[in-house]
Backbone as CSV, one residue per row, in Angstrom:
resi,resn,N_x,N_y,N_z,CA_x,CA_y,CA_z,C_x,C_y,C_z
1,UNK,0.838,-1.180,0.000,0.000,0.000,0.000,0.887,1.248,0.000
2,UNK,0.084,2.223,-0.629,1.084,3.534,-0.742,0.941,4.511,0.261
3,UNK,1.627,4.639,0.561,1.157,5.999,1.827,1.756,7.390,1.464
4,UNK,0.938,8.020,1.855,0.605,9.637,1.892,2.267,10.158,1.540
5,UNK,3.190,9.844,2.768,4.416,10.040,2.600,5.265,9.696,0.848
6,UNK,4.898,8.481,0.838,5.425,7.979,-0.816,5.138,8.726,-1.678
7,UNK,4.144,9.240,-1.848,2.823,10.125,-2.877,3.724,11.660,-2.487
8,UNK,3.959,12.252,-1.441,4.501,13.239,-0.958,6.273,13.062,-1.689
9,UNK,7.010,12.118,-1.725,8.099,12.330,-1.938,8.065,12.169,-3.612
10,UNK,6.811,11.064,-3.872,7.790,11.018,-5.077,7.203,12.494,-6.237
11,UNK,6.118,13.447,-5.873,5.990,14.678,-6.407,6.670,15.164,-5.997
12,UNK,7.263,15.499,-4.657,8.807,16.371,-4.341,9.834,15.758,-5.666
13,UNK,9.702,14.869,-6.018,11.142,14.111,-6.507,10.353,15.104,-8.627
14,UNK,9.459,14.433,-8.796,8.932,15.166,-9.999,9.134,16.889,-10.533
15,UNK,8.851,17.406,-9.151,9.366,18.702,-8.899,10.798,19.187,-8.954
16,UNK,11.501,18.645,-8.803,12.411,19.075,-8.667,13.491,18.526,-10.296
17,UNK,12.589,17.510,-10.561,13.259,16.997,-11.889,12.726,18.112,-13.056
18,UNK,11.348,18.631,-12.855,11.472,19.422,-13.393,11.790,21.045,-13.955
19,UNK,12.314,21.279,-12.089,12.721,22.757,-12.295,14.033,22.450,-12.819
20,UNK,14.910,21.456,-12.434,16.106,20.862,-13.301,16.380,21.134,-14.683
21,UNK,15.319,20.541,-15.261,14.837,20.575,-16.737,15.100,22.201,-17.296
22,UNK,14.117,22.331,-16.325,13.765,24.007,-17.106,14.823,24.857,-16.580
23,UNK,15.614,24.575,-15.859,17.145,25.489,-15.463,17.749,25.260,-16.873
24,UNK,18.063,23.763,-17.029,19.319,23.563,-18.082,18.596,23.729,-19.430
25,UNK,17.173,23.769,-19.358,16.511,24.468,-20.642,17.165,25.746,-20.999
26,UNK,17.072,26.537,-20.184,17.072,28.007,-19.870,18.336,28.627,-20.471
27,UNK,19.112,27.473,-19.767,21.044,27.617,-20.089,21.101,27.749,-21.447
28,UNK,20.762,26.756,-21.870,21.086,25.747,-23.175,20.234,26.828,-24.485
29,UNK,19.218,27.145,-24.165,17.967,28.732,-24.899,19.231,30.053,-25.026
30,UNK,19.474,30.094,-24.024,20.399,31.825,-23.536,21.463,31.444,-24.534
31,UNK,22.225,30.103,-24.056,23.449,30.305,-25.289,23.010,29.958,-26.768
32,UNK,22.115,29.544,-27.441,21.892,29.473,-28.878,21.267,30.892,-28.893
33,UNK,20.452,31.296,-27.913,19.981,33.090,-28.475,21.350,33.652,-28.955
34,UNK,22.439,33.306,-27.772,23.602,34.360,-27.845,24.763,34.162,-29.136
35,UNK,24.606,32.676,-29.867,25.145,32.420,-30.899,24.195,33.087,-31.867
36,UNK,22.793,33.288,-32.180,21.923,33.798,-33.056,22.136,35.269,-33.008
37,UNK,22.202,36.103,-31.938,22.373,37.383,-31.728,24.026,37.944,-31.868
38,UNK,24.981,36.907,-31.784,26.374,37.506,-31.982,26.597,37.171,-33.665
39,UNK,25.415,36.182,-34.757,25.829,36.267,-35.671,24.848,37.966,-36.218
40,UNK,24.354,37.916,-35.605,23.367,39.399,-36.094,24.307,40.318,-36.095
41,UNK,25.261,40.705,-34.795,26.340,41.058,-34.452,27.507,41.148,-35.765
42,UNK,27.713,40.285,-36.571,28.650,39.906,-37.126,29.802,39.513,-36.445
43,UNK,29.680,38.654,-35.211,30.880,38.004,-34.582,30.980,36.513,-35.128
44,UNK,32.297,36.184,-35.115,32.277,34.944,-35.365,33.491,34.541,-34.681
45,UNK,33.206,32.732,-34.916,34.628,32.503,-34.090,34.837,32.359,-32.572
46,UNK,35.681,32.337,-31.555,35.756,32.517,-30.513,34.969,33.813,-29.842
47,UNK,34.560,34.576,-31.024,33.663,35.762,-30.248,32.220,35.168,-29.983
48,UNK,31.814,34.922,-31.134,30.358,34.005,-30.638,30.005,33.094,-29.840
49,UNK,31.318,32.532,-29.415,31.234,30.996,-28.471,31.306,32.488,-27.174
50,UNK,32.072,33.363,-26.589,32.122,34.099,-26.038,30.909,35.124,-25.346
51,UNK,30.635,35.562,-26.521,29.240,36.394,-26.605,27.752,35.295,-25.755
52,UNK,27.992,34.082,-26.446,26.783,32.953,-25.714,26.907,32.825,-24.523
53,UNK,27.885,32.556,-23.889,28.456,32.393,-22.056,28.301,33.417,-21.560
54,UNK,28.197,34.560,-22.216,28.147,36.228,-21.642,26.539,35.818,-21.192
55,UNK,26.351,35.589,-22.120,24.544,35.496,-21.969,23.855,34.754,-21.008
56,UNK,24.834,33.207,-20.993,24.312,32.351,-19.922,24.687,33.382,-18.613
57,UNK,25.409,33.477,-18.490,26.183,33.818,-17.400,25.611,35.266,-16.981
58,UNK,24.732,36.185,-17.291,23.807,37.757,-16.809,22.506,36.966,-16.972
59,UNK,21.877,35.563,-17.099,20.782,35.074,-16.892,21.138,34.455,-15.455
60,UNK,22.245,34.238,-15.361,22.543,33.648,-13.635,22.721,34.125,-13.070
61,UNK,23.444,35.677,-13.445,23.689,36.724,-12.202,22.667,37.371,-11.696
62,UNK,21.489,37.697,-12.608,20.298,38.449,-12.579,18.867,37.717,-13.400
63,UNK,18.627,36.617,-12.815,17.704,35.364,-13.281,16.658,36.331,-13.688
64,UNK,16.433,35.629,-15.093,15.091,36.006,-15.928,15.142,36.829,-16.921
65,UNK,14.121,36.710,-17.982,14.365,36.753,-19.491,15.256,38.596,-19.800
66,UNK,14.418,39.149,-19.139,14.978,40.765,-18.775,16.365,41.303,-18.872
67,UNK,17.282,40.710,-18.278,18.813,40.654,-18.668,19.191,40.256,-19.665
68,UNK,18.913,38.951,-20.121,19.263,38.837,-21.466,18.679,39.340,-22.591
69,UNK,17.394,39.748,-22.810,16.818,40.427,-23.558,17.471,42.034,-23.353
70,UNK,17.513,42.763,-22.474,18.512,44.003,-22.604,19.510,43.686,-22.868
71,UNK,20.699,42.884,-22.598,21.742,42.795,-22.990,21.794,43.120,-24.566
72,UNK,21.362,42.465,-24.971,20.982,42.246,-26.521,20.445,43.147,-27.275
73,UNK,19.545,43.865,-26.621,18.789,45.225,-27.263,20.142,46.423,-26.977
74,UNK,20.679,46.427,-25.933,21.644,47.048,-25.988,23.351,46.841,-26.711
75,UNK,23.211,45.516,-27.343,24.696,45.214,-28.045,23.921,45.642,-29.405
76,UNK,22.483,45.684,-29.613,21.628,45.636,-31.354,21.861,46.863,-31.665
77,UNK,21.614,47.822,-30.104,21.680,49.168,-30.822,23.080,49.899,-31.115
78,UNK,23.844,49.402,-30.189,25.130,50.074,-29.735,25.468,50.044,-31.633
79,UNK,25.218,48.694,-32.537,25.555,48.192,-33.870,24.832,48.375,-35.001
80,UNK,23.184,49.305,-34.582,22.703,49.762,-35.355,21.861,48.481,-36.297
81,UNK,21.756,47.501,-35.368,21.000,45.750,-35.901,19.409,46.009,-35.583
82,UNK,18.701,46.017,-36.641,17.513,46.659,-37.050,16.513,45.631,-36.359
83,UNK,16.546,45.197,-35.126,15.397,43.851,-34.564,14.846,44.502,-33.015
84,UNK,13.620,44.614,-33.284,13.304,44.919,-32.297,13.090,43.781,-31.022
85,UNK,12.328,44.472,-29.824,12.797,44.033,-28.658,11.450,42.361,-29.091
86,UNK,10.563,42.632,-29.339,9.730,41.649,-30.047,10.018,40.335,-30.311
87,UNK,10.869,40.829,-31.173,11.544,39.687,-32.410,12.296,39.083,-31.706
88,UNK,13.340,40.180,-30.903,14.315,38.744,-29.932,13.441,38.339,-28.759
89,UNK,12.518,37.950,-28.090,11.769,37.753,-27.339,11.196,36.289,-28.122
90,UNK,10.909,37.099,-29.608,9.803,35.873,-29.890,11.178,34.678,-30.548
91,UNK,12.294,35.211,-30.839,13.496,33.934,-31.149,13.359,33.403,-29.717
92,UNK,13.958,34.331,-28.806,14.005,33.254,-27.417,12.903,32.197,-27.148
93,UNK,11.202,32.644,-27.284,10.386,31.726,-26.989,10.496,30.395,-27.628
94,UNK,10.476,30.583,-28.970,11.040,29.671,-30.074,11.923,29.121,-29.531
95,UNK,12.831,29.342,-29.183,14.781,28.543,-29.324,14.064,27.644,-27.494
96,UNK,13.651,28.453,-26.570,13.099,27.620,-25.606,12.184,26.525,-25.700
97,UNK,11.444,26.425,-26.588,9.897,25.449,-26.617,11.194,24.609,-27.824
98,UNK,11.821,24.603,-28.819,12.322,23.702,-29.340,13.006,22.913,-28.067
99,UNK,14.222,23.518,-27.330,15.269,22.715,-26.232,14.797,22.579,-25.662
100,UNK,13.144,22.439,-24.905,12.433,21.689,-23.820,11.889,20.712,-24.274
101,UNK,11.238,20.498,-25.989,10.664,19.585,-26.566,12.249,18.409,-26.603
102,UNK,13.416,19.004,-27.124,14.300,18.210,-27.423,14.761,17.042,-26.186
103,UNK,15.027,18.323,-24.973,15.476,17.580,-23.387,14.433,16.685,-23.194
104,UNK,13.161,16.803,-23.148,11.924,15.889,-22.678,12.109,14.491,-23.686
105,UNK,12.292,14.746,-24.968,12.415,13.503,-25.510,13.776,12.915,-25.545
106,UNK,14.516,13.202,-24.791,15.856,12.795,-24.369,16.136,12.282,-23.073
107,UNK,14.679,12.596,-22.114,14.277,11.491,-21.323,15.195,12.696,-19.989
């Protein structure tokens, strides 16, 4: 028989597999935005692998879409890259719902 406790841990255990998920979703979203946005950039090379970790890395210092979406509106304009705040919002949603569909069927 199952008891209350079992039922209690193993949704603690579900929970937590899935904020997991959606952390290394999150990671894995920030750095392909930041390879998509440093080729907008015209970086290439060790700058783009660079530019992506910049990105992971101001989504961890200051969690949530907001940092990285300014970051970006502010490297677009500093370069005169004609995309509004929209468009990179709606790549990020995109580049996220693909790498959560991908991780989930990767078990």
């Amino acid at each position: 028989m199952v008891t209350f406790k079992e039922i209690e841990k193993s949704f603690e255990a579900k929970f937590a597999h899935d904020e997991e998920l959606k952390f290394r979703a999150h990671a894995r979203c920030n750095h392909l935005l930041g390879e998509w946005a440093a080729q907008k950039l015209n970086l290439a090379g060790p700058q783009t692998e660079a530019y992506a970790r910049d990105l992971v890395m101001a989504d961890l210092d200051r969690p949530g879409t907001d940092a990285v979406v300014n970051r970006i509106r502010a490297d677009f304009a500093a370069r005169d890259v004609p995309l509004s705040e929209q468009q990179i919002r709606q790549t990020m949603d995109e580049l996220f719902s693909t790498v959560l569909e991908h991780m989930k069927a990767d078990g």
